[in-house]
VMD Tcl script that draws the C-alpha trace (Angstrom):
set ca {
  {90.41 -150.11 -111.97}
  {88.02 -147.23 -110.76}
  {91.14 -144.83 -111.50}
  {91.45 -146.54 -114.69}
  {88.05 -145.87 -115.74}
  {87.78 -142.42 -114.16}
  {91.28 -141.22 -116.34}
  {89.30 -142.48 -119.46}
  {86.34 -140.31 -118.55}
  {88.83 -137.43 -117.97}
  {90.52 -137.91 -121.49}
  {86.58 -138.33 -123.30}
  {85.54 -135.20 -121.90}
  {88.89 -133.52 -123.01}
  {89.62 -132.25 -119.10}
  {93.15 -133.48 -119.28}
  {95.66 -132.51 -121.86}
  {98.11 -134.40 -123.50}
  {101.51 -133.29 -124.12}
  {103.30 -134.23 -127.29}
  {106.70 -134.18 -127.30}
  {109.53 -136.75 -128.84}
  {109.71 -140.43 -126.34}
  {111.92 -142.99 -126.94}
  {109.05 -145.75 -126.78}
  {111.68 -148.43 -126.55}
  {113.18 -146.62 -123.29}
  {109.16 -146.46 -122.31}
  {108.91 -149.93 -122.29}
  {112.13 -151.23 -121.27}
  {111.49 -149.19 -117.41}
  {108.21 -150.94 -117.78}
  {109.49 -154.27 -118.11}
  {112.05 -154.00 -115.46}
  {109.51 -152.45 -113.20}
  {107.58 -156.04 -113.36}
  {110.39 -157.80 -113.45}
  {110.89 -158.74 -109.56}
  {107.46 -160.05 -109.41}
  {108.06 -161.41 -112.95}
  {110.90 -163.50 -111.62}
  {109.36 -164.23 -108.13}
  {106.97 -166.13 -109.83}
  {108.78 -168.52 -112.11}
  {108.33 -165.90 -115.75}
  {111.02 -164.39 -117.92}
  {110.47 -161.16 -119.15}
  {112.26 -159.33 -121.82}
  {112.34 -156.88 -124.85}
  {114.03 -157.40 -127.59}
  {114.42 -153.18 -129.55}
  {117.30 -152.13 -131.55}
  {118.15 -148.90 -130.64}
  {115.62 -145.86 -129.67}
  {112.34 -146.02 -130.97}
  {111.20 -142.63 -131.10}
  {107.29 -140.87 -131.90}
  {105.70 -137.57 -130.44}
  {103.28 -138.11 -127.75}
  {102.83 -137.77 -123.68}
  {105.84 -139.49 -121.80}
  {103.15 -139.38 -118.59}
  {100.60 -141.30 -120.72}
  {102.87 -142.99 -122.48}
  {104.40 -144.66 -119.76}
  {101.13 -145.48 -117.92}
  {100.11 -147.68 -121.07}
  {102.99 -149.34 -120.93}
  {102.70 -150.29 -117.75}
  {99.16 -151.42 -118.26}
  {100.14 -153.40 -120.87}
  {102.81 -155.89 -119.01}
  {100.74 -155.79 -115.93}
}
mol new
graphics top color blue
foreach p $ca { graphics top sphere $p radius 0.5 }
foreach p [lrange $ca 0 end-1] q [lrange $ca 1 end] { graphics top cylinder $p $q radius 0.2 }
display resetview
């Protein structure tokens, strides 16, 4: 959590820069998901993502995947 928070007063102050480039945000999420899913499983939950096909938008693959990962944690 303290890394958490310190990232977030990294990106206010504008001391870390954000790439954007095209990510397949369906890709971004499905290694998320299956990076859970172990523990997922271990522990009696499904887990699963339901995309059709590549969803793509510009942004930071880095960041991008980081929120996805916060977000199934």
């Amino acid at each position: 959590m303290v890394d958490q928070l310190l990232t977030l007063a990294r990106l206010d102050s504008g001391k870390t820069e954000l790439g954007a480039e095209p990510v397949n945000v369906a890709g971004v999420a499905a290694e998320a998901l299956e990076a859970i899913r172990p523990a997922a499983e271990h522990g009696g939950v499904s887990v699963s993502l339901e995309a059709k096909g590549a969803a793509w938008s510009l942004g930071d693959p880095k960041w991008l995947s980081q929120i996805a990962d916060n977000l199934v944690a």
